[in-house]
N, C-alpha and C positions, 0 to 999 in steps of 0.2 A: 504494500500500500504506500503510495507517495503523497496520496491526498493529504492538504495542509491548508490553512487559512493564515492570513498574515494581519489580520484586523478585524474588530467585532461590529456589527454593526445591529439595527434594528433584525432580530429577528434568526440573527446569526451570531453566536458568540463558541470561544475555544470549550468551554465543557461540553455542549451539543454538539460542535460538527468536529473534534478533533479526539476528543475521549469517549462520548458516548456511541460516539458512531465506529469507532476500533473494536468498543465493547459489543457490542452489534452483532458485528462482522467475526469478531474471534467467537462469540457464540453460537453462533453458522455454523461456521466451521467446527467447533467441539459436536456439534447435533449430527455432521453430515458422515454419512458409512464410510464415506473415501478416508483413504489416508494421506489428509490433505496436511500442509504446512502453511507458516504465515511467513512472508519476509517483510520489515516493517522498514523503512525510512525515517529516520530521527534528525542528530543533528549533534556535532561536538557542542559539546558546555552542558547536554539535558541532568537536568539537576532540581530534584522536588524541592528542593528550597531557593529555587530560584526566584529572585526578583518580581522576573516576568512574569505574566499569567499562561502564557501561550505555553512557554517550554515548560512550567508546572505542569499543564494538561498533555501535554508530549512524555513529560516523565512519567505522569500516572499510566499513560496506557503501555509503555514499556512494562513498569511492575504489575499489570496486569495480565500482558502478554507469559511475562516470566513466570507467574503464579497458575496460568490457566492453560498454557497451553506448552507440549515436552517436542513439540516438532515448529522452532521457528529459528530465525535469524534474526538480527537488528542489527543494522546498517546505520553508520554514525558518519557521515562525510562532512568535510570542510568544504567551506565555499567551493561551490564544482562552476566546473567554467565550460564553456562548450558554444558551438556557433549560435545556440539560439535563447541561451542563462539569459536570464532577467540581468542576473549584474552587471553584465555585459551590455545589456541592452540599453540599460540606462546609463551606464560610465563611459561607454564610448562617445553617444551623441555629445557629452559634454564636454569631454577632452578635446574632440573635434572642431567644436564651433565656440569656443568659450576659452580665451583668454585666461580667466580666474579659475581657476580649482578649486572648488569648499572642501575643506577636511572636518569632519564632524569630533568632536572632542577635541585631542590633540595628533592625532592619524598615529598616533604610534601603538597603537593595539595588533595583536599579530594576527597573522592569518596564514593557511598554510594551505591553498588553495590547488584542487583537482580535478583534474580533465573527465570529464564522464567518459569518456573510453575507458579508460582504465578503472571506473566503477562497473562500468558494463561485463570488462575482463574478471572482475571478482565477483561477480553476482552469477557470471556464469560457470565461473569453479563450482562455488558453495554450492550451485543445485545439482552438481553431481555428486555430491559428497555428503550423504550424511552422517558422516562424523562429525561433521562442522555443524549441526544443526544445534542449540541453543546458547549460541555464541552472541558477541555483543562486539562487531567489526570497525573501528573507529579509520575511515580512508582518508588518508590526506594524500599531498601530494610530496616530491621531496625537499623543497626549499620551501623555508620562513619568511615571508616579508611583515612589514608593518604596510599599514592601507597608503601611507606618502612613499614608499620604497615601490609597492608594489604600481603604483599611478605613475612613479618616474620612469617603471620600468615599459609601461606601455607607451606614456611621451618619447621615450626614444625612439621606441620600436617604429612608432610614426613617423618619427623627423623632427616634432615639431619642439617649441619651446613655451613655455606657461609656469605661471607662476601661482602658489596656492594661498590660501587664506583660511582659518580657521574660526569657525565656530561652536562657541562654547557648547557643554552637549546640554546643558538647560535651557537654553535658546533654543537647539535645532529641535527638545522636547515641544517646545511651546512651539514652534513652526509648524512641526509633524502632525500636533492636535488640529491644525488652524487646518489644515492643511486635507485633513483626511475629511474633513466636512465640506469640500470643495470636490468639484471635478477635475480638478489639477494634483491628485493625488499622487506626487513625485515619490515619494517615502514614508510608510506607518513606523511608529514607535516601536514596533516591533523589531521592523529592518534596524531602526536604529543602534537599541539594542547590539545589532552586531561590532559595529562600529565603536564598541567603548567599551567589549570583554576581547580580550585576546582568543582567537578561534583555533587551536592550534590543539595536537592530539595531548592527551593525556598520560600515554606509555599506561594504561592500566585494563589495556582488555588486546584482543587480536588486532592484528592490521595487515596490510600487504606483505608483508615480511611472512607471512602463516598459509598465503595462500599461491608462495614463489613469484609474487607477482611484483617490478619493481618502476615503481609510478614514475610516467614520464616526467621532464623538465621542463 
């Protein structure tokens, strides 16, 4: 399951569409005769005491996965990049046409971003293998940047030259709120969110290293 919501609105919020709907779905599956499996999509930092609400209700349905059901996987990726990522999709048009850079907090938060190819490479081990099944897969890629290392690195790759500027992340909170109540909804608090915890693996569960597989540069 990759389904995820990135913001609450009228009628739609993360305990209905994000936990009770996993809960759902895993109990389908415990009911159906097949010897079915779940592979779940999460996210580095998922943490029940997290700040957030969103990765709160991410973390519940993991320990509920874990508790209900003895045939799944949970897939834990770092920022995945790929021709058609949303992070991509917004960070390029601005790098392209836009002189200023915003870095939200101070851009030094880490990230350790991965190519969906090489999530697709591990997704297609693990389903041949069940020995691998109730594992908890944390994918990254194999270089660290910070979000101002990682933007320099695509300004080059361009040609171009730009200069960045920084906004506090209680500002870019209060932008975000203004912001999601509009139809110019550039960034939810949620995304934000990523921008101001370092996203980077943990060294405390499997990863590429477990499945021979060694993530591109």
């Amino acid at each position: 399951n990759l389904k995820t919501i990135w913001q609450e609105k009228k009628g739609i919020s993360y305990e209905k569409h994000i936990f009770n709907f996993n809960v759902e779905l895993i109990d389908l599956i415990n009911q159906s005769k097949r010897h079915s499996f779940f592979v779940f999509f999460s996210g580095l930092g998922t943490d029940i005491d997290s700040s957030s609400p969103r990765i709160r209700s991410i973390a519940k349905v993991e320990n509920y996965i874990s508790n209900n059901l003895k045939k799944f996987l949970i897939i834990r990726p770092s920022i995945v990049i790929g021709s058609e990522c949303q992070f991509l999709q917004k960070l390029l048009p601005a790098i392209k046409y836009s002189y200023f850079i915003p870095l939200f907090g101070t851009g030094e938060a880490k990230i350790q971003p991965v190519l969906v190819d090489d999530i697709a490479k591990a997704v297609q081990v693990l389903l041949k293998d069940d020995k691998k099944y109730g594992n908890i897969y944390e994918l990254t890629g194999s270089e660290i940047f910070n979000y101002k290392s990682f933007y320099q690195l695509i300004i080059k790759t361009l040609g171009l030259k730009r200069r960045f500027f920084t906004i506090p992340f209680r500002l870019s909170i209060i932008g975000a709120n203004i912001l999601e109540k509009t139809p110019f909804n550039l960034i939810t608090k949620e995304q934000l969110v990523l921008f101001n915890n370092d996203n980077i693996s943990s060294g405390k569960h499997r990863n590429f290293s477990n499945l021979d597989i060694l993530p591109s540069n």
